[in-house]
N, C-alpha and C positions, 0 to 999 in steps of 0.2 A: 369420739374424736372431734376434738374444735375445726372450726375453717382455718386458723391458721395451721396448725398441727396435720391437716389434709392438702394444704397448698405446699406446707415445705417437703410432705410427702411425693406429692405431685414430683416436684423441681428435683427431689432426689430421684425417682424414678427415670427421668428425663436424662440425668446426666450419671448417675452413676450403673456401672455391669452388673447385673441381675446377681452374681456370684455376691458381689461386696454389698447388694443391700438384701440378700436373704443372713447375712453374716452381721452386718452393724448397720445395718438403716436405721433401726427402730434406735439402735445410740446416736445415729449420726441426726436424725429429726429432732430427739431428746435435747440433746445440745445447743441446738439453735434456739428451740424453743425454751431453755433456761433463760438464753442471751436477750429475747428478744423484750421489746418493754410491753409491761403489763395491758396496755391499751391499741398493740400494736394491731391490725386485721390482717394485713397482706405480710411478705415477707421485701424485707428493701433490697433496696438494687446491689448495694452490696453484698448480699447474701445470697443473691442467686449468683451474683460476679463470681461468688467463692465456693458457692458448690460448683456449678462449670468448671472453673479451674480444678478444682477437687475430683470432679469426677474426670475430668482431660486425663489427670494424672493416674488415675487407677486403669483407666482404659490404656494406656500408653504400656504400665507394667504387665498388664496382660497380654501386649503385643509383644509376643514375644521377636526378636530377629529384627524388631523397627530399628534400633541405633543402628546396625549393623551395615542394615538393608539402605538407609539414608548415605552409610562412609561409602558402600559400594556404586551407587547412582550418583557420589560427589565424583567420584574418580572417574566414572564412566564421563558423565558432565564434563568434565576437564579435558578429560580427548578426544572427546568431539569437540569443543570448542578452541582446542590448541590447533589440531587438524584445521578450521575453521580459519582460525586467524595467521595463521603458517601460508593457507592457498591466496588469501587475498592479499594476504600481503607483497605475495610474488606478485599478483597480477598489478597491485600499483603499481609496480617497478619496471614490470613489463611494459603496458600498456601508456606513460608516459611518451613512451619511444616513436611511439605511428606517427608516420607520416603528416597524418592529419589533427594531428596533437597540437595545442597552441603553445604545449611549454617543450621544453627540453629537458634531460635528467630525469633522474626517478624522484620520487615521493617530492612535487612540490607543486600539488594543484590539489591533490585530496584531503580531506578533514577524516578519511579513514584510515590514514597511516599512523597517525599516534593513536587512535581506535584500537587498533592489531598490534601494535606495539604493547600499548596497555595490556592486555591480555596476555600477549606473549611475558612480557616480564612476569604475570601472575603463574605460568605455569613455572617460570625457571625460578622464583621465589615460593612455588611446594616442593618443589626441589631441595632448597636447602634449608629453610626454616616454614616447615609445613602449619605452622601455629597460630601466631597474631600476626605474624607478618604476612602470611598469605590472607589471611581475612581483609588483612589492609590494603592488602596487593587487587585483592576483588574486587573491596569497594569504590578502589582509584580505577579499575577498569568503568565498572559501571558508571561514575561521575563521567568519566571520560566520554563515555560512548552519548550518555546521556549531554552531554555539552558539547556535543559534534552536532544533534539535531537543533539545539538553539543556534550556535556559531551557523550554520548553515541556512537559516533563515534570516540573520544580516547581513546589509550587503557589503559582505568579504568576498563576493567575487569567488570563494570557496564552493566544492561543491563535499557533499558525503553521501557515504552508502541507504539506499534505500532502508525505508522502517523492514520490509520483509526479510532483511537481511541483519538488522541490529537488533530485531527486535527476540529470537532465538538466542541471540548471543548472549542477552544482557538474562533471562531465564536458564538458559546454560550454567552461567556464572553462579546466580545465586544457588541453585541445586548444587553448583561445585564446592558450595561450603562446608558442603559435608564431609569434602576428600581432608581439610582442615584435622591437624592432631595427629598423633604419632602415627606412624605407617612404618610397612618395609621398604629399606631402598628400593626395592624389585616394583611395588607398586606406586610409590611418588616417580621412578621413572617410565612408567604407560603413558602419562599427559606426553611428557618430551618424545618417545619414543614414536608416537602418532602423532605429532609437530614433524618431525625426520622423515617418518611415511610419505606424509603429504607431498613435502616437497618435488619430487621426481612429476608426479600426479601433475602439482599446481602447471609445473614448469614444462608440463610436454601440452596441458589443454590451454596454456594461457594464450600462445599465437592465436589457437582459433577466434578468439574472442578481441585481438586488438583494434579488426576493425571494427567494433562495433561500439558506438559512441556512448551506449551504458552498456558496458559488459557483464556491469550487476546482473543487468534487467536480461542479460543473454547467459548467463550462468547459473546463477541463484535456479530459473525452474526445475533445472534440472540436477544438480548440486544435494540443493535441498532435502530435497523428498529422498532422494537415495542414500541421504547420512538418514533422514528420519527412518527407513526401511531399516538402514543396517544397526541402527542404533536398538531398533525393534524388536529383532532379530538375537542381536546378542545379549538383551535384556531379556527376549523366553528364553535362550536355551539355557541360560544362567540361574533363571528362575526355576524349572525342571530339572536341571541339575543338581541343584541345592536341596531341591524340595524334596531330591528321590532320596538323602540323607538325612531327611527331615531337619533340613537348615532354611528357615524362611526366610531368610535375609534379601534370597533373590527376586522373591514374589515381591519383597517389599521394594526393592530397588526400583523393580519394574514400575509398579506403581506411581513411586516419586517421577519418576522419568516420562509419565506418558504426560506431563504438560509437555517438559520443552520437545519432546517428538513430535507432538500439534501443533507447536509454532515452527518448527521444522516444515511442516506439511500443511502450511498456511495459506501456501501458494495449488498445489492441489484440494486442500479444501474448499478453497473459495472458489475456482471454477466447476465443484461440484454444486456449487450453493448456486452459481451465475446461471440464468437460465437465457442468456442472449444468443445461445443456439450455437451455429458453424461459424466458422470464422474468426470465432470472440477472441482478445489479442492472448498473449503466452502469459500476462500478471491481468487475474481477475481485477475486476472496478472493486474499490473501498471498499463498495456497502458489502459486496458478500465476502471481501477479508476481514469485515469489520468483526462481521457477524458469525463469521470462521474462528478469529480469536473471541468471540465470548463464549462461544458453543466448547471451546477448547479450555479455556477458563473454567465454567463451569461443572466439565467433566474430572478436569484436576482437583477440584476444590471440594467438588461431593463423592468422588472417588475413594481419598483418603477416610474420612472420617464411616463411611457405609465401609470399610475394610477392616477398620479399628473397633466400631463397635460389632461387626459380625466376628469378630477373633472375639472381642469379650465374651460372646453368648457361646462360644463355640469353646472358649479352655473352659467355662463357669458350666455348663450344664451338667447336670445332676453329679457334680463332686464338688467340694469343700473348696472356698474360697479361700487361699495361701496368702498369708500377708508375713509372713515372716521365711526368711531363709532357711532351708535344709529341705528336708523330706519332709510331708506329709506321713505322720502314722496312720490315718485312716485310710490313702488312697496309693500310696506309695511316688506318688509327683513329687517332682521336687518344683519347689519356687523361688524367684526371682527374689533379692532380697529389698526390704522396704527402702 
C-alpha cells in the first residue's frame, strides 16, 4: 500500500460508517486513487471536502427517523416561539400604559414590537403556505430581530428587548425550519394554537410586571427556563413514546431541540457558572452568559454528529451494509433507498 492509497484510506475511515466501508472502501480509495495525478503524495483539499461530504451523506441515510425527527422539533420550535412572541407582544401593549411611562398608547417606544410582529406573521404564514413562504417569512423575522440590536445601539432614542431574550428566539426560528413543507392542517395549527394559549397567560401576568421599568429583565428569569423545562419535557416523553414503537424521529427531535432549550435556560445557566455568591442580581454578568452560550453551543454541535455516527455503528454492525431499496435477502432489513 502507497502513502497516498493509506492517507485516502485514512480520510475514508474518518468519514465514512464502518458498514459502507467494509462494503466499498476498498472501491471508494480505488477511485480517487485512479483520479489523482501521478506525482500527487497527499490527497487535496478537495478530496477530503468530498469524501466529508460523502461520508455526511451515508451517515445521514443510516440515521434513520433524522428527516422526521428535524419536521417534529421545527413544529415544536414554532410553538414555543409563537407562544413566545404572542406574550410579549401583550406585554408592550400593556406596559406602555404606566403611569410612569414617558409615551402613551401601545407599541411606540419599542423596537420589539415589529420583533414579535415578525415572528408572529411567520407562524400565520405555515399556516397557509407552509413552503418557501414560511422560509421567507423566518428569514424576515430573523433580519428583523437581528436589526432591532443595530437600530438600538443608534441614537433612536428606541429601546429593544434584551440579547437573553432575542437571542432563543432567533434559534427557535432557524430549528422551525424544519416545520417548513407539507404538513396536516391539525399540525400547521399547534404554532397558532399555542399563540391563542398564551394569551390568557401573557394577559393576567402582564400587570405584575408594569411597574417595573425592564419588565424583560423581571420576566424573561422566570418565563424562560420554564418554556425550556417544558419544552424538555415534552421532547422526552415524545421521544419514549415513539421510541417504544420503534420510531426514532423523537429521539431525534430531542436532540435538535437541546440547543434552543440552552438558550432558553441561558439565564439559569449563567448563574450556575456566576460564582459571586448571595445576593448576585436575578440576570448573571456577561462573562458567565457568555460562557453559558458557548458551553450550550458546543454541546448542540458535538451532540448531533456523536448521535449520527453512533446510529451508523449501531444499524452497520455485523449485518450487510444496504445501499439499495427493498429487503436485504441475507439479513432480512429492509433499507432506505439511495
Amino acid at each position: 500500500m502507497t502513502d497516498l492509497e493509506r492517507r485516502y484510506a485514512r480520510w475514508t475511515a474518518l468519514f465514512y460508517p464502518a458498514g459502507y466501508r467494509r462494503e466499498r472502501g476498498s472501491e471508494l480509495v480505488d477511485t480517487y486513487l485512479s483520479l489523482a495525478a501521478p506525482d500527487r503524495k497527499r490527497p487535496s483539499a478537495a478530496d477530503v471536502a468530498d469524501l466529508a461530504v460523502g461520508g455526511l451523506r451515508q451517515h445521514l441515510r443510516v440515521a434513520q427517523g433524522l428527516g422526521p425527527g428535524f419536521r417534529l422539533a421545527g413544529v415544536l420550535a414554532l410553538a414555543t416561539l409563537a407562544a413566545f412572541a404572542t406574550g410579549w407582544a401583550i406585554f408592550e401593549a400593556v406596559v406602555p400604559w404606566a403611569p410612569w411611562f414617558p409615551y402613551r398608547g401601545p407599541f411606540l417606544s419599542s423596537l420589539g414590537v415589529p420583533v414579535w410582529a415578525a415572528w408572529l406573521l411567520a407562524v400565520v404564514v405555515h399556516v397557509v403556505a407552509p413552503g418557501r413562504w414560511f422560509r421567507w417569512a423566518v428569514g424576515l423575522a430573523v433580519l428583523v430581530t437581528a436589526g432591532s440590536v443595530v437600530l438600538a445601539a443608534m441614537p433612536t432614542g428606541m429601546h429593544r428587548p434584551p440579547l437573553l431574550v432575542l437571542l432563543p428566539q432567533v434559534v427557535l426560528g432557524v430549528v422551525a425550519l424544519g416545520a417548513a413543507g407539507p404538513q396536516p392542517r391539525w399540525v400547521r395549527l399547534i404554532p397558532l394554537a399555542a399563540a391563542a394559549a398564551s394569551v390568557p397567560v401573557a394577559a393576567s401576568t402582564a400587570p405584575r410586571f408594569v411597574f417595573f421599568g425592564g419588565f424583560y429583565y423581571a420576566a424573561a428569569p422566570t418565563a424562560l427556563p420554564a418554556a425550556a423545562v417544558t419544552l424538555l419535557i415534552v421532547g422526552a416523553l415524545l421521544a419514549f413514546g415513539l421510541a417504544a414503537r420503534h420510531d426514532y424521529r423523537g429521539v431525534w427531535a430531542l436532540l435538535i431541540l437541546l440547543t434552543p432549550i440552552g438558550m432558553l435556560a441561558l439565564n439559569s445557566l449563567g448563574a450556575m457558572l456566576d460564582d459571586s455568591g448571595a445576593g448576585r442580581p436575578v440576570t448573571p454578568p456577561w462573562s458567565s452568559m457568555v460562557a453559558a452560550s458557548v458551553l450550550v453551543l458546543m454541546v448542540g454541535l458535538v451532540s448531533m454528529p456523536l448521535a449520527i455516527a453512533a446510529r451508523g455503528r449501531l444499524s452497520s454492525g455485523g449485518r450487510p451494509f444496504h445501499t439499495d431499496a427493498g429487503r436485504c435477502p441475507t439479513c432480512g432489513a429492509r433499507s432506505e433507498p439511495a
